[in-house]
MARDO-179709 format. One record per residue (C-alpha): residue number from 0; chain; x, y, z. Coordinates in steps of 0.02 Angstrom, whole numbers. Example, Ala and Ser with C-alpha at 12.3 -4.5 7.8 and 13.67 -1.06 7.14 Angstrom:
BEGIN
(0, 'A', (615, -225, 390));
(1, 'A', (684, -53, 357));
***
This chain:
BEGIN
(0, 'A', (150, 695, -706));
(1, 'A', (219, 705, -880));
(2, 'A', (116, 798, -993));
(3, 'A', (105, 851, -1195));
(4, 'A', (147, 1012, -1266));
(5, 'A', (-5, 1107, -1328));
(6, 'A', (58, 1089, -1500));
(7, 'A', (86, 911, -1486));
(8, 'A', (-86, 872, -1433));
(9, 'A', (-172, 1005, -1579));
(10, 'A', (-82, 892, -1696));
(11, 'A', (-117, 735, -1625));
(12, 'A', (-228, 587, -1700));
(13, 'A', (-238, 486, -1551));
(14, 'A', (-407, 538, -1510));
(15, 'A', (-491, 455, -1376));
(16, 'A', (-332, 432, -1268));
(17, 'A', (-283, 539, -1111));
(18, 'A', (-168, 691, -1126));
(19, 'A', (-115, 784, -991));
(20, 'A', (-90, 985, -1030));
(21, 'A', (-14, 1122, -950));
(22, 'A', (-1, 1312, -965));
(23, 'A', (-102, 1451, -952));
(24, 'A', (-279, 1512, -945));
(25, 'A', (-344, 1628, -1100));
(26, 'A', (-494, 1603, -1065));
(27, 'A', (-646, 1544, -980));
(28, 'A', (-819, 1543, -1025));
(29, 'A', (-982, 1480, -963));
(30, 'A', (-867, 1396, -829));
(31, 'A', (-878, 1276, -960));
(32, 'A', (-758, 1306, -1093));
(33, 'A', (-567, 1316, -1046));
(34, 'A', (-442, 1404, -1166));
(35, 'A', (-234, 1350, -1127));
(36, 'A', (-99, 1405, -1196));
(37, 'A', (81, 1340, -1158));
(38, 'A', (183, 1447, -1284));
(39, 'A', (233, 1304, -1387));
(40, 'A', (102, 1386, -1533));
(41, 'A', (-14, 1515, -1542));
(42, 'A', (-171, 1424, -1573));
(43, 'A', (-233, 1376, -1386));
(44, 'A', (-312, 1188, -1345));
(45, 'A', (-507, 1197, -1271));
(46, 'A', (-534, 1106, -1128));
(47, 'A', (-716, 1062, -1083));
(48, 'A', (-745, 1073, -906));
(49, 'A', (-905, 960, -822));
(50, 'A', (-943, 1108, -716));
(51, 'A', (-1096, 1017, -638));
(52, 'A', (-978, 893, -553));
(53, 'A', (-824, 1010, -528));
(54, 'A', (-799, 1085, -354));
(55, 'A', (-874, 1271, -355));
(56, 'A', (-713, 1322, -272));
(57, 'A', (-595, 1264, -386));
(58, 'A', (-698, 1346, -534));
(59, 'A', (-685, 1501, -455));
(60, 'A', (-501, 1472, -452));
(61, 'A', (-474, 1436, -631));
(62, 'A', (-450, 1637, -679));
(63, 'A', (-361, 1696, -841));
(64, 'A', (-191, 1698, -803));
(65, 'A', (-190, 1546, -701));
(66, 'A', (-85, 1405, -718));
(67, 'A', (-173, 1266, -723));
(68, 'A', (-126, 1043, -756));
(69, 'A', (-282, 976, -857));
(70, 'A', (-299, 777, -885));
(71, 'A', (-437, 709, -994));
(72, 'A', (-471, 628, -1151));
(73, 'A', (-441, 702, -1329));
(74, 'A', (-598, 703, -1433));
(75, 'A', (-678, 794, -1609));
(76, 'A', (-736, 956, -1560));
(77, 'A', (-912, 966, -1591));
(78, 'A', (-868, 1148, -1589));
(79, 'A', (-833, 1272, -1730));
(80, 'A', (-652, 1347, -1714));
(81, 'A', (-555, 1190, -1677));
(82, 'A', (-518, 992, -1742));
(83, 'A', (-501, 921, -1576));
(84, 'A', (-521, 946, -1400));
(85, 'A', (-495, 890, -1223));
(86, 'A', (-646, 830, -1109));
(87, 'A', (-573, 874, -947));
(88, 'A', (-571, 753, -805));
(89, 'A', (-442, 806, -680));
(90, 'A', (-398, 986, -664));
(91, 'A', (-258, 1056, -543));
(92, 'A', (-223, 1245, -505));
(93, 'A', (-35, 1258, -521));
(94, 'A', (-46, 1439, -478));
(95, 'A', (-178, 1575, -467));
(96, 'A', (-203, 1739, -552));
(97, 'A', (-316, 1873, -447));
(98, 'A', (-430, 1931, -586));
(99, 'A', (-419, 2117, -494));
(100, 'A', (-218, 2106, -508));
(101, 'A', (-256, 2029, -682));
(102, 'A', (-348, 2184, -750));
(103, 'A', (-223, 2299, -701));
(104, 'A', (-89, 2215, -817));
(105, 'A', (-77, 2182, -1006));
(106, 'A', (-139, 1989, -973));
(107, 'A', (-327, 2056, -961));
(108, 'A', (-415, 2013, -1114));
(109, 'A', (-426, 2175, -1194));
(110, 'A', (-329, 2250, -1333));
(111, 'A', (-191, 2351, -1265));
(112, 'A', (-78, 2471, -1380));
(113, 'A', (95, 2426, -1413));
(114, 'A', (161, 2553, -1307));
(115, 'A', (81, 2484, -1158));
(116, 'A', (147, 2306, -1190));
(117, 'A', (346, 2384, -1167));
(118, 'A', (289, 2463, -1009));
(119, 'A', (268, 2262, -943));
(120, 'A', (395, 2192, -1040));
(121, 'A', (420, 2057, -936));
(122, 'A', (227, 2012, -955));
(123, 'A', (209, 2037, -1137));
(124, 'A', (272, 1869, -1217));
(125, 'A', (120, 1774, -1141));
(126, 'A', (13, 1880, -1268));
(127, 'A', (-22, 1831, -1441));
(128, 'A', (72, 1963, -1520));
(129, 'A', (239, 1947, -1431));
(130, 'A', (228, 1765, -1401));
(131, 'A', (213, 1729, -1600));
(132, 'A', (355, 1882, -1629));
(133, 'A', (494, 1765, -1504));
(134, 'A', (445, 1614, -1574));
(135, 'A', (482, 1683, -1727));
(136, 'A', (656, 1756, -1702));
(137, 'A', (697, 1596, -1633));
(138, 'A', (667, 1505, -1789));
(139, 'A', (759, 1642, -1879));
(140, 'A', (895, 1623, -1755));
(141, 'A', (893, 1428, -1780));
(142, 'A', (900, 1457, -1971));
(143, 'A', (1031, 1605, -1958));
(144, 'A', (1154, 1451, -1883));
(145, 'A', (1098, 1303, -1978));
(146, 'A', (1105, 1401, -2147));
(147, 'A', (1308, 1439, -2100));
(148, 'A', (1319, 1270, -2036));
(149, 'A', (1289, 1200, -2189));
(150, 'A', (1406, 1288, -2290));
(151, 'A', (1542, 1255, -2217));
(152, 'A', (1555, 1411, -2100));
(153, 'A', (1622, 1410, -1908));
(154, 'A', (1556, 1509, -1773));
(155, 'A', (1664, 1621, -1700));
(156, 'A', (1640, 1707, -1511));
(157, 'A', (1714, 1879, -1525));
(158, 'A', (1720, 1986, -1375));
(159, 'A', (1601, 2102, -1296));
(160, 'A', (1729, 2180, -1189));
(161, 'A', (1834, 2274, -1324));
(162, 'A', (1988, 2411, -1347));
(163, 'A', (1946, 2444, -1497));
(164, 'A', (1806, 2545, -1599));
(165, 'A', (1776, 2461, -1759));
(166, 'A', (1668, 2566, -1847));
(167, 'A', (1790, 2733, -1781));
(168, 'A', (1634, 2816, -1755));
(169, 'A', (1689, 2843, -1577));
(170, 'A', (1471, 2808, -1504));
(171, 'A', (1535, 2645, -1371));
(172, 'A', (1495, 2614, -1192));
(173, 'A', (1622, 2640, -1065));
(174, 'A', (1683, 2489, -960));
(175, 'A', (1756, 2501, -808));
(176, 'A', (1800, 2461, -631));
(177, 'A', (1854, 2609, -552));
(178, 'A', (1766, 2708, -423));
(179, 'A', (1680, 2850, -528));
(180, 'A', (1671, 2941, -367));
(181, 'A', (1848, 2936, -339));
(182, 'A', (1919, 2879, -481));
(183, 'A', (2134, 2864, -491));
(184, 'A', (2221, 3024, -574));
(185, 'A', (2387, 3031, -675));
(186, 'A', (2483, 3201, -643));
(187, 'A', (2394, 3303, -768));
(188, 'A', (2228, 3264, -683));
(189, 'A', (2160, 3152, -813));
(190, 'A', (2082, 2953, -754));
(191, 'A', (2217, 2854, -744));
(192, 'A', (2152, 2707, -831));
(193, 'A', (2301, 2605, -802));
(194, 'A', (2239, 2546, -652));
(195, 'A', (2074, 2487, -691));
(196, 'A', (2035, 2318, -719));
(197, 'A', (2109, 2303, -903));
(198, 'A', (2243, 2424, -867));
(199, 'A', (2176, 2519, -1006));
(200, 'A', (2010, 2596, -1064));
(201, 'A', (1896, 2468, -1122));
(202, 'A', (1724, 2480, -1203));
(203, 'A', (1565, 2380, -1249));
(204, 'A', (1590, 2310, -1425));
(205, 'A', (1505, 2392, -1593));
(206, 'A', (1552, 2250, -1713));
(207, 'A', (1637, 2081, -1694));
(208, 'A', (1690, 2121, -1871));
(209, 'A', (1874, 2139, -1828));
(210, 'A', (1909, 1984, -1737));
(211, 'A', (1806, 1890, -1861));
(212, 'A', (1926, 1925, -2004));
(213, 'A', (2082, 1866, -1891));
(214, 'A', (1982, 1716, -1897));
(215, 'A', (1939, 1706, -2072));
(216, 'A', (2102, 1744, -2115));
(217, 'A', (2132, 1548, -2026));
(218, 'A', (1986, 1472, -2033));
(219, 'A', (1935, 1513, -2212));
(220, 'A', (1744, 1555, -2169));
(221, 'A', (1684, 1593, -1999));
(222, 'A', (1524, 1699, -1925));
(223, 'A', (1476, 1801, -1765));
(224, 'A', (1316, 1823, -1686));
(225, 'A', (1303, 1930, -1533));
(226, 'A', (1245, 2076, -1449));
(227, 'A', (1331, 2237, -1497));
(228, 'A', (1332, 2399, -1428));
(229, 'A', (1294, 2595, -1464));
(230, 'A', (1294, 2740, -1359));
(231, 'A', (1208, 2826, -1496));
(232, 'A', (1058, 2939, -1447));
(233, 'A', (924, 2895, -1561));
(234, 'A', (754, 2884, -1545));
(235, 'A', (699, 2802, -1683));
(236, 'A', (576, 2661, -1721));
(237, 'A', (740, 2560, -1804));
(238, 'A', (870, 2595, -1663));
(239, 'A', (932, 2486, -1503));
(240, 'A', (1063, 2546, -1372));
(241, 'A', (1084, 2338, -1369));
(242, 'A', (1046, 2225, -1527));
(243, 'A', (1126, 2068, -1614));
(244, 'A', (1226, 2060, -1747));
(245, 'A', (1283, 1916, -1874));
(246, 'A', (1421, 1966, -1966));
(247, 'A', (1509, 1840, -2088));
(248, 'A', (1693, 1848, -2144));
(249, 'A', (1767, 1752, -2289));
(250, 'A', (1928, 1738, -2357));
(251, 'A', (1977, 1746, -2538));
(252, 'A', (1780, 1810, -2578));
(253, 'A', (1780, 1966, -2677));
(254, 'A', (1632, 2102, -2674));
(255, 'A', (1537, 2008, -2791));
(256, 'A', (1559, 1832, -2689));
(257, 'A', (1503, 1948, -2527));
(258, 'A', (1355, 2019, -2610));
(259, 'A', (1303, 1835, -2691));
(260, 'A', (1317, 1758, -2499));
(261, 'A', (1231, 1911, -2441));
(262, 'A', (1069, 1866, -2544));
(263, 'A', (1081, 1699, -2542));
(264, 'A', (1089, 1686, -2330));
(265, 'A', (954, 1820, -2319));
(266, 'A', (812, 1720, -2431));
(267, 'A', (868, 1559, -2358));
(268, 'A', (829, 1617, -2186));
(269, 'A', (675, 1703, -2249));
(270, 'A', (602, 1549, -2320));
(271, 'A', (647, 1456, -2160));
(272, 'A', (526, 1545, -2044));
(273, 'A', (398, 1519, -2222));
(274, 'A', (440, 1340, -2201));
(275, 'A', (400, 1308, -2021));
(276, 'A', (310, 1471, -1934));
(277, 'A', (149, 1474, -2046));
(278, 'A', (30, 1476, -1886));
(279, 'A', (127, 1624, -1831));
(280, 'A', (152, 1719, -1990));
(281, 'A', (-19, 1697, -2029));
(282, 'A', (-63, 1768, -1864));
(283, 'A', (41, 1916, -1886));
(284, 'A', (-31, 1928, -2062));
(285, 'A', (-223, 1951, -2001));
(286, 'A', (-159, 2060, -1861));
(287, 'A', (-66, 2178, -1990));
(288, 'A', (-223, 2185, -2100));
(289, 'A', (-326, 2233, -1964));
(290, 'A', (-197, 2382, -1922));
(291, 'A', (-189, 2428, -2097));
(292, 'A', (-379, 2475, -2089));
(293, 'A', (-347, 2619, -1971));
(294, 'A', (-230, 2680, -2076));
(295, 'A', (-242, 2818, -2232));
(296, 'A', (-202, 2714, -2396));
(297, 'A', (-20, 2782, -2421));
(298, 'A', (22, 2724, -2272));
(299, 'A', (-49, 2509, -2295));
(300, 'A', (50, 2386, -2329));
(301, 'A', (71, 2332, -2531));
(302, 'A', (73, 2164, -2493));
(303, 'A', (18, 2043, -2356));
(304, 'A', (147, 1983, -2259));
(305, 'A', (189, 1816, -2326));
(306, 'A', (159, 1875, -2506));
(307, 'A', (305, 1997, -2462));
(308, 'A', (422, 1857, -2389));
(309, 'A', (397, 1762, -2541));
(310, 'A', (444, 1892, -2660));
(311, 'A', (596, 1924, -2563));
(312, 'A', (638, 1719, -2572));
(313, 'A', (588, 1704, -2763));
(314, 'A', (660, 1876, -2847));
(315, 'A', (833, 1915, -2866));
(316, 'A', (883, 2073, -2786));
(317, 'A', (939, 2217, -2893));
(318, 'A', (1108, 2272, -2902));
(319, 'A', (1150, 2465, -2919));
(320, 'A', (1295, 2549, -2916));
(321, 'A', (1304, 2727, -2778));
(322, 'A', (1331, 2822, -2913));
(323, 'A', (1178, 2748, -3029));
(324, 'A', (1083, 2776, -2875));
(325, 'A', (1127, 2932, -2856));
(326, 'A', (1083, 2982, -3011));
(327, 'A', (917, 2921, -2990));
(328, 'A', (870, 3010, -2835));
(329, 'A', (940, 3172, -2879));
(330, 'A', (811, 3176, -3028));
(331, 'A', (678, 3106, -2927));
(332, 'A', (500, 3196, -2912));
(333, 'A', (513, 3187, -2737));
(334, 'A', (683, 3296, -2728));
(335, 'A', (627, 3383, -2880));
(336, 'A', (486, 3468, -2777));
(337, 'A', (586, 3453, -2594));
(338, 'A', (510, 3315, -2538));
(339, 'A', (658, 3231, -2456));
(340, 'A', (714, 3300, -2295));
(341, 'A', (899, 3285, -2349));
(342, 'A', (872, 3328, -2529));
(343, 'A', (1041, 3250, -2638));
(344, 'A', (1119, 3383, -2742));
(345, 'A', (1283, 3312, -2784));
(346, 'A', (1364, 3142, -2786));
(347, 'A', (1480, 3089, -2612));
(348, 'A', (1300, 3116, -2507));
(349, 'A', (1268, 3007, -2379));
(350, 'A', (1132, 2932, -2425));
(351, 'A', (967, 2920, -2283));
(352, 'A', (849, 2802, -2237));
(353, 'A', (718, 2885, -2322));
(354, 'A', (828, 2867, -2483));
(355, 'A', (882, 2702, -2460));
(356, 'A', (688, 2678, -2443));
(357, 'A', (634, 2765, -2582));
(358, 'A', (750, 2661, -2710));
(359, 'A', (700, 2506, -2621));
(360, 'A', (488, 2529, -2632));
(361, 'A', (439, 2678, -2759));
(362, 'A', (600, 2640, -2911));
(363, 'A', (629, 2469, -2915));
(364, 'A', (496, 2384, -2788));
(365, 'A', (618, 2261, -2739));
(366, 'A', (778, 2228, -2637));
(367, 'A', (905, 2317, -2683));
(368, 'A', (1105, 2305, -2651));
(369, 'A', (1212, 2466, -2681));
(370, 'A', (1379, 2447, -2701));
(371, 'A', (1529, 2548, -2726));
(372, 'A', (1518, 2702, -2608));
(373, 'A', (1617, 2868, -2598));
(374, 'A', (1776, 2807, -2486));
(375, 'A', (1750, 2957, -2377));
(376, 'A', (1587, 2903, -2294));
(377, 'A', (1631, 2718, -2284));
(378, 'A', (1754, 2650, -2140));
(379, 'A', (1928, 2629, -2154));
(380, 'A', (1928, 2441, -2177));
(381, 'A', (1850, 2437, -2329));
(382, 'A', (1967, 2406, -2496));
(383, 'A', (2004, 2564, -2601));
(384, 'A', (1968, 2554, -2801));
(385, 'A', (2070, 2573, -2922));
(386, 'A', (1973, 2784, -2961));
(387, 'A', (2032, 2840, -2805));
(388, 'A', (1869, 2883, -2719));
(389, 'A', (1742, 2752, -2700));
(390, 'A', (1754, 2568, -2594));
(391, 'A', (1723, 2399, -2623));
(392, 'A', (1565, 2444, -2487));
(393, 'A', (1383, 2355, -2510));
(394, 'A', (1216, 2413, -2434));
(395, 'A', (1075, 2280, -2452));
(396, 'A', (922, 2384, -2428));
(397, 'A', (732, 2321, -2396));
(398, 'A', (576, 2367, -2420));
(399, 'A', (505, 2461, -2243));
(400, 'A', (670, 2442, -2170));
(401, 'A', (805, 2516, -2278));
(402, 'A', (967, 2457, -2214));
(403, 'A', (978, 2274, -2176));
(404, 'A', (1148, 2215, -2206));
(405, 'A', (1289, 2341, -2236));
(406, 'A', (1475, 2256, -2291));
(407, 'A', (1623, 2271, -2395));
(408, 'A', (1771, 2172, -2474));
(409, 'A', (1909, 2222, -2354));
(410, 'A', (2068, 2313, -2366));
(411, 'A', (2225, 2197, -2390));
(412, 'A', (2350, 2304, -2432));
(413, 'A', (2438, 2361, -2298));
(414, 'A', (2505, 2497, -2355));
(415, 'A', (2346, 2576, -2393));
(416, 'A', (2257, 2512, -2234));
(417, 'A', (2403, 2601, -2127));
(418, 'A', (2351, 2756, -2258));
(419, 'A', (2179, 2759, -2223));
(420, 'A', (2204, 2723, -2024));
(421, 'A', (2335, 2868, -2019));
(422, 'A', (2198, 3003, -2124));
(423, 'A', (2053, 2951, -1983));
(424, 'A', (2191, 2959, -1843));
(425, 'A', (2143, 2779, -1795));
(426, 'A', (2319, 2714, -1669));
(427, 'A', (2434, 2595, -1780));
(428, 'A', (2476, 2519, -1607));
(429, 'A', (2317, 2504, -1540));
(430, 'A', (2270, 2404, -1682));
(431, 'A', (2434, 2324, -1713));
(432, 'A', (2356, 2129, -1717));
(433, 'A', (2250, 2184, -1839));
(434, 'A', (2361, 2253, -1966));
(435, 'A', (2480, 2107, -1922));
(436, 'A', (2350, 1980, -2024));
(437, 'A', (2415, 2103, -2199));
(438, 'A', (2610, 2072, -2159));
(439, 'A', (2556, 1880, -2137));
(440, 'A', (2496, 1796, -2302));
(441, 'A', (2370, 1936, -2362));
(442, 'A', (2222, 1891, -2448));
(443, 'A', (2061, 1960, -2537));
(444, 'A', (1914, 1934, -2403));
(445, 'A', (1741, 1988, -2384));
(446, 'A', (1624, 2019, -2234));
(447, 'A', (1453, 2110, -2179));
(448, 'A', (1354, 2145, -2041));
(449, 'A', (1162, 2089, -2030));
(450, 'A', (1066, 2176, -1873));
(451, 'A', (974, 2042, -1823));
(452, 'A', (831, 2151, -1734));
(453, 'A', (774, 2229, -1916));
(454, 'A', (768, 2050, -1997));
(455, 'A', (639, 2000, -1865));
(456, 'A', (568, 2182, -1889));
(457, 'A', (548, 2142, -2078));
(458, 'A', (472, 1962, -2058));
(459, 'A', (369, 1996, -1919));
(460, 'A', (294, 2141, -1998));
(461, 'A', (305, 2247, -1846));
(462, 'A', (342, 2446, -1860));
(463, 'A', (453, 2485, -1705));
(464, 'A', (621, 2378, -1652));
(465, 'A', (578, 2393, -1477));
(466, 'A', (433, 2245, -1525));
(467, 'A', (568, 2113, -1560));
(468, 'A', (688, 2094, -1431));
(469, 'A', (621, 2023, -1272));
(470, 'A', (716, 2202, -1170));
(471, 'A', (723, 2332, -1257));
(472, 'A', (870, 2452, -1223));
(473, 'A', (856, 2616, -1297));
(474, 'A', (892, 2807, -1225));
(475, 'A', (825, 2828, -1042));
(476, 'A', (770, 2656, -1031));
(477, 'A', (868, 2493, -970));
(478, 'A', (720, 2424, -877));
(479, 'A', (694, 2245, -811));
***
């Protein structure tokens, strides 16, 4: 039988008229009072069941966690808590839930930590948490294409399966075919990697960033988004083994063009989700206020959650210079009196998250975008200025994140590029297609990477990145 999505039917007028739902039990009380949920919105549809002329069999089927088919007719609640609901008149178990299996698992209705959630990943969207949080970075996802869309950009499907590192920072996952057990040897004992699959040694990819400027360099203005890779072994609340990436290139856009797109895309996106997830956000919000109580004051958030999305989509971000921002942290109070773990003595530090995060919330208390870094902590793609030392490199940094987009007008020149490449010991030939695109009608062009996970981290309000990606993949764990 066709039936109505949940969030169809909250929204509906057409009271009086039959609706058949479907989804899952929340809730049951006084074998009387039915709450579904289908995923299609957080807010759950009552069904009121006419338990004195409903089968005492079935009732003791209908079990939270059940799937259930309910036909009836929409009506005003005469309840508190809800505009309408459904007065049930034909109720089918599409499958049952064992309340004793039930109350071993995250689906009981209790409140279970965050921690315990991961541990039944594949359980955890059907909460309220986790089921607003994927909604969510869909829309963001949805926005994320329709905001490139719109201007012009194309889509472009790098690899995954890569032979080259883009970021040179050497942290990739190994591809390959051979028998590890046995694998072939050349004569100074060393895996032949000739005869694996590729004929060569191949990797999981880091960034599409490479491929996308081959592309720009074509196409004018393309984008990537896709899952990226790194073997790097961190356990932090803001790292994935796996994640997603959208990474725009552009040709003939400068720093200043990059960092302008950069702001523009992010607050666009931003006041998507404010556009069409307020059940959601607002349910995060309350559930964020409620944590916050727990917590010593230092620690609260400043702002409620969609406060904080609305600054971001009605302030500009502020623009600072490495070197400014140096300056400004090396005559901070809180590396004055050795607060900072990595305290910043002299200019050319790399600067931390707690840095970046200290600029961003307790100095300006607003976005901020760096810009110009010390060449020799920057990649080798980026474009050399005219001092000698820095790059065209920008940071955008957020509040409670600290990096969110990192990019940089690229290196044209060849010349230089084969400079740079030749200093980090990064193969001319390996790379050979890429440096081909500055003997072919150089250009100016711009490009950065957004991690997709700590944009859903920021808007969601959520403190660990393991709580916005359906399967988390992080050190020691590639479960489900």
């Amino acid at each position: 039988m066709k039936h109505t999505y949940v969030a169809d039917v909250l929204a509906s007028n057409e009271l009086h008229q039959e609706f058949t739902v479907k989804g899952w039990v929340r809730s049951f009380r006084a074998n009387q009072f039915l709450a579904l949920n289908d995923g299609s919105t957080i807010n759950n549809i009552q069904c009121v069941v006419d338990f004195e002329n409903t089968d005492s069999e079935l009732l003791k089927r209908i079990t939270v966690g059940a799937a259930v088919s309910i036909t009836g007719i929409l009506e005003e609640s005469q309840g508190g808590g809800q505009r309408v609901e459904i007065k049930a008149k034909n109720i089918i178990i599409e499958g049952d839930a064992d309340p004793e299996d039930v109350k071993l698992t995250i689906l009981s209705p209790k409140r279970h930590t965050l921690e315990k959630l991961r541990e039944q990943a594949h359980l955890r969207v059907r909460t309220n948490t986790f089921g607003a949080i994927m909604r969510l970075r869909h829309k963001l996802s949805f926005g994320i294409h329709q905001y490139f869309n719109n201007n012009g950009f194309y889509q472009a499907h790098t690899p995954i399966i890569t032979g080259s590192d883009a970021e040179g920072a050497g942290e990739m996952f190994q591809v390959t075919a051979l028998d590890l057990n046995n694998p072939p040897k050349t004569e100074d004992g060393a895996i032949d990697y000739s005869k694996d699959f590729f004929g060569k040694e191949t990797n999981l990819t880091v960034s599409g960033q490479l491929e996308a400027e081959t592309f720009a360099l074509g196409l004018g203005k393309v984008y990537t988004f896709g899952p990226t890779f790194r073997a790097e072994n961190s356990n932090t609340s803001r790292h994935l083994a796996e994640f997603w990436m959208v990474e725009p290139e552009v040709a003939f856009n400068d720093l200043d063009d990059n960092m302008d797109l950069a702001e523009d895309f992010i607050k666009y996106v931003i006041n998507y989700v404010l556009e069409h997830c307020d059940d959601d956000l607002a349910f995060l919000e309350d559930r964020q206020v409620q944590e916050d109580k727990s917590k010593p004051q230092a620690e609260r958030a400043t702002m409620r959650l969609r406060d904080k999305l609305k600054f971001i989509v009605d302030n500009d971000f502020k623009r600072v210079s490495y070197t400014e921002a140096i300056d400004i942290l090396r005559n901070s109070k809180p590396n004055k009196k050795k607060k900072f773990k990595y305290p910043i003595n002299e200019w050319g530090a790399d600067l931390q998250s707690e840095h970046e995060r200290f600029l961003v919330e307790k100095h300006f208390e607003c976005p901020v975008i760096l810009f110009d870094y010390p060449a020799n902590i920057k990649a080798f793609y980026m474009r050399l200025n005219e001092d000698g030392k820095t790059v065209r490199a920008m940071d955008v940094l957020f509040p409670g994140i600290g990096e969110m987009v990192g990019g940089s007008q690229r290196e044209e020149r060849l010349d230089i590029l084969k400079e740079k490449m030749s200093a980090l010991d990064i193969s001319h030939e390996e790379l050979s297609w890429y440096l081909d695109t500055r003997k072919f009608g150089t250009c100016t062009h711009s490009g950065f990477g957004l991690g997709f996970e700590r944009l859903v981290l920021f808007v969601t309000g959520m403190t660990n990145i393991r709580d916005v990606i359906p399967y988390p993949r992080f050190p020691g764990n590639a479960e489900f």
